[in-house]
C-alpha positions in Angstrom: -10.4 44.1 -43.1 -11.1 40.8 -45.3 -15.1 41.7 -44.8 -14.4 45.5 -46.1 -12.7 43.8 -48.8 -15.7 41.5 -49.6 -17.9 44.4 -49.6 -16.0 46.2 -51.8 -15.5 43.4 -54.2 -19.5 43.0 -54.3 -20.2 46.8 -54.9 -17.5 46.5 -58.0 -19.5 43.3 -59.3 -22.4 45.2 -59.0 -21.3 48.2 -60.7 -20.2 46.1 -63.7 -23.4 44.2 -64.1 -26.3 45.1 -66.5 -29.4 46.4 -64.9 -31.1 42.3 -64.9 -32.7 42.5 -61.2 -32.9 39.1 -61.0 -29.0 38.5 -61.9 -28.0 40.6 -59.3 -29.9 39.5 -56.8 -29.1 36.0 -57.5 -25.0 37.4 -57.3 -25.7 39.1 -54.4 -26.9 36.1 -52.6 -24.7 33.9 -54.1 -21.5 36.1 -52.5 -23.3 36.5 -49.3 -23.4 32.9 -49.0 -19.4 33.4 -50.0 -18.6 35.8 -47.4 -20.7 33.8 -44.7 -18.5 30.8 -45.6 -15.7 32.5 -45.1 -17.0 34.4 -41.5 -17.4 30.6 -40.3 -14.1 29.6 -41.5 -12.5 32.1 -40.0 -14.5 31.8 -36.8 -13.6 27.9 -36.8 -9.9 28.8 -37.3 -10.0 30.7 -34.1 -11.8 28.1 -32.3 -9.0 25.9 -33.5 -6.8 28.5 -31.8 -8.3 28.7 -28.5 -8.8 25.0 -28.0 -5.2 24.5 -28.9 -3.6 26.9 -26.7 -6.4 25.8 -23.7 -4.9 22.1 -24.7 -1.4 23.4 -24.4 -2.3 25.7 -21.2 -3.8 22.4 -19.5 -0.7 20.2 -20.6 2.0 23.4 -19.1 -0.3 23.3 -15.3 0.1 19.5 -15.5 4.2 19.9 -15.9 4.3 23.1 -13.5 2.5 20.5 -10.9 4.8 18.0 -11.3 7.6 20.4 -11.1 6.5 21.7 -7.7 6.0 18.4 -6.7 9.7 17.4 -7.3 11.0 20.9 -5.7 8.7 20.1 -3.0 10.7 16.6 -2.7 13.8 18.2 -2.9 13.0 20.7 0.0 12.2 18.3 2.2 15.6 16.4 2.1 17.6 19.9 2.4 16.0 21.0 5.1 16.8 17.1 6.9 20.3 17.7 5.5 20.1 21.3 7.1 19.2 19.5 10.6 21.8 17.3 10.3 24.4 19.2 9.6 23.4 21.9 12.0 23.9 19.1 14.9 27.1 18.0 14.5 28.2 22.1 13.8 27.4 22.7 17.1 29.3 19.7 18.6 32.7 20.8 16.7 32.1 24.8 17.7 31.7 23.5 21.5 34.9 21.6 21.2 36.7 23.8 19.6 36.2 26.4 22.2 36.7 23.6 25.0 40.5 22.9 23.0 41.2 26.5 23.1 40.6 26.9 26.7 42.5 24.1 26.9 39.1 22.4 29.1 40.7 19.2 30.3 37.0 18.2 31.9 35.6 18.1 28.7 38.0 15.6 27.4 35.7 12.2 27.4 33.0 14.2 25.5 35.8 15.5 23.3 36.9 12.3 22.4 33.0 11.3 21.2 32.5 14.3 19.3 36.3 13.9 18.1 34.4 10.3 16.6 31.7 12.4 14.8 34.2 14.7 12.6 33.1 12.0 9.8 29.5 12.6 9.9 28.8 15.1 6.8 25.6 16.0 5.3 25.0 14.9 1.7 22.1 16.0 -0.5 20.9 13.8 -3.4 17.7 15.6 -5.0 14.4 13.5 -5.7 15.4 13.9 -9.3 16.6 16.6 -12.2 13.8 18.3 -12.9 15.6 21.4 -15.4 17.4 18.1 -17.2 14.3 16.4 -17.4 12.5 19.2 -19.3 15.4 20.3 -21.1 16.2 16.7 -22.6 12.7 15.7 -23.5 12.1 18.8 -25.4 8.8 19.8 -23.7 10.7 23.3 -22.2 9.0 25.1 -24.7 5.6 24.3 -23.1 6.6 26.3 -20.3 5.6 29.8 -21.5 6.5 31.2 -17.9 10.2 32.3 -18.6 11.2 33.9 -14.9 10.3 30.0 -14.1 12.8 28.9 -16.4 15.4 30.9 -15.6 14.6 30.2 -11.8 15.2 26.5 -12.3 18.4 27.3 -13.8 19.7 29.1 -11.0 18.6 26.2 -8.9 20.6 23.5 -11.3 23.6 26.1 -10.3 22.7 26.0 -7.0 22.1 22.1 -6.3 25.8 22.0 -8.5 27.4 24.0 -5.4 25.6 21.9 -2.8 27.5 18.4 -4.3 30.9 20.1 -4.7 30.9 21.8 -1.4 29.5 18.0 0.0 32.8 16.6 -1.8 35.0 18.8 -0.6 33.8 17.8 2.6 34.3 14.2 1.9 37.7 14.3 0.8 38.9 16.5 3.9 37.4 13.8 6.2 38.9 11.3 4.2 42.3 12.4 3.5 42.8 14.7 7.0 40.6 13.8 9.5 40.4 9.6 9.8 43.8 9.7 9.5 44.4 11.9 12.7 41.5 9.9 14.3 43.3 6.6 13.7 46.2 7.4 15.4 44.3 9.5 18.2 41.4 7.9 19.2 40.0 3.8 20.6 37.2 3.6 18.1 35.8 0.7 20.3 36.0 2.4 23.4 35.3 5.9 22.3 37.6 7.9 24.0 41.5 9.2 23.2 44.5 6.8 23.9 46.8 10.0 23.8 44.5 12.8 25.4 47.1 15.7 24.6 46.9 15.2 21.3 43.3 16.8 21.5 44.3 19.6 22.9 46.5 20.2 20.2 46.2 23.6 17.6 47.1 20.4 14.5 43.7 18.8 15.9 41.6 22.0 16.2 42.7 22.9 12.9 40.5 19.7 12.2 37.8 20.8 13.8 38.4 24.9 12.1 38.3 23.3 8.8 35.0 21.3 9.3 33.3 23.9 10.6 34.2 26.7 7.8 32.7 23.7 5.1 30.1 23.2 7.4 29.2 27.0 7.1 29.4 27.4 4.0 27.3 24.1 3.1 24.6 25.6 5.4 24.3 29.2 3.7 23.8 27.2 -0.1 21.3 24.6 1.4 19.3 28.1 2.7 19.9 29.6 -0.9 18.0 26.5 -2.2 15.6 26.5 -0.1 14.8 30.1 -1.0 15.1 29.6 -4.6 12.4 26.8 -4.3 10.3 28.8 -2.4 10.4 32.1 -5.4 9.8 29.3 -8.3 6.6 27.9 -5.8 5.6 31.4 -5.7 5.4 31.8 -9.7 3.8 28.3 -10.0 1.1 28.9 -7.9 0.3 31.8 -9.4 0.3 30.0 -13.2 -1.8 27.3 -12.1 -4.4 29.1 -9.9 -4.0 32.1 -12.7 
């Protein structure tokens, strides 16, 4: 549009020039030279623009790689925290169905597991990445919102993991060493008062744990699969 203008500009000058040849040749030339100056100005102003955004582009892959590199961290400790919690979840089902049946044989290995009620699983992520981005200002870089909004839902997430991991702490402080004091030899691993394991107050111990337990297990799989979708969109920005 600016070079039709240009043009018409020049036909207007010369329309209101007197019929010297050499004048309005000279103009002529003289606004050609104009409107080639401006063609490269304009031409460097874009180049401006593409070297820019490749600058910013290069700068978002390099923060997109060091996100993935974090989630990747973060991964790798919920799934150990996955394997450790599904160990001991399988010791407390066992002896909760060995206290229902009321499985006297089973009471020495009742009595270790009984020792294991305060194992819990407990995530600490390799660091914040949304917090990190957010706080140094450099979330505008990252021009992929559906990865934004994914590491939000993850911040959510990873929140759920560490109260769900505190409620678990404070029901093996408060109920379960408690009971364990008064039931079990620590030393000698094995109860002092038997009966007492085979009692519904103890397997409500045991009920409890296991519900947490659960619950802990479907979140750290919800992370897991959250990492995975923001991987997903990653890979396909930086090999875009």
């Amino acid at each position: 549009m600016k070079i039709n203008l240009m043009r018409r500009i020049i036909q207007i000058i010369r329309q209101a020039l007197p019929e010297n040849q050499s004048l309005k040749k000279y103009l002529t030339y003289a606004l050609g030279e104009i409107l080639l100056i401006m063609v490269g100005v304009l031409l460097a102003f874009q180049v401006g623009n593409w070297n820019e955004n490749r600058k910013n582009k290069k700068t978002e892959i390099a923060y997109y790689k060091n996100i993935q590199r974090q989630l990747n961290d973060d991964k790798k400790i919920i799934n150990f925290n996955i394997v450790y919690n599904n160990e001991y979840l399988g010791q407390f089902l066992s002896a909760n169905q060995w206290i229902s049946a009321n499985d006297r044989n089973k009471v020495d290995t009742l009595s270790k597991i009984s020792l294991n009620l305060i194992r819990y699983s407990d995530f600490h992520r390799a660091s914040n990445v949304y917090e990190t981005i957010v706080n140094s200002g450099q979330v505008k870089i990252l021009q992929n919102q559906k990865i934004i909004e994914g590491l939000q839902r993850l911040e959510e997430t990873y929140v759920y993991i560490n109260k769900m991991e505190s409620i678990h702490l404070d029901v093996i402080k408060q109920i379960v060493v408690p009971d364990l004091i008064l039931t079990l030899n620590f030393t000698q691993q094995k109860a002092e008062n038997p009966d007492l394991l085979y009692t519904f107050t103890f397997q409500n111990r045991f009920s409890i744990l296991i519900e947490i337990m659960k619950e802990k297990n479907e979140v750290y799989n919800r992370a897991i699969h959250e990492i995975n979708e923001i991987n997903e969109l990653i890979d396909t920005e930086i090999n875009y």
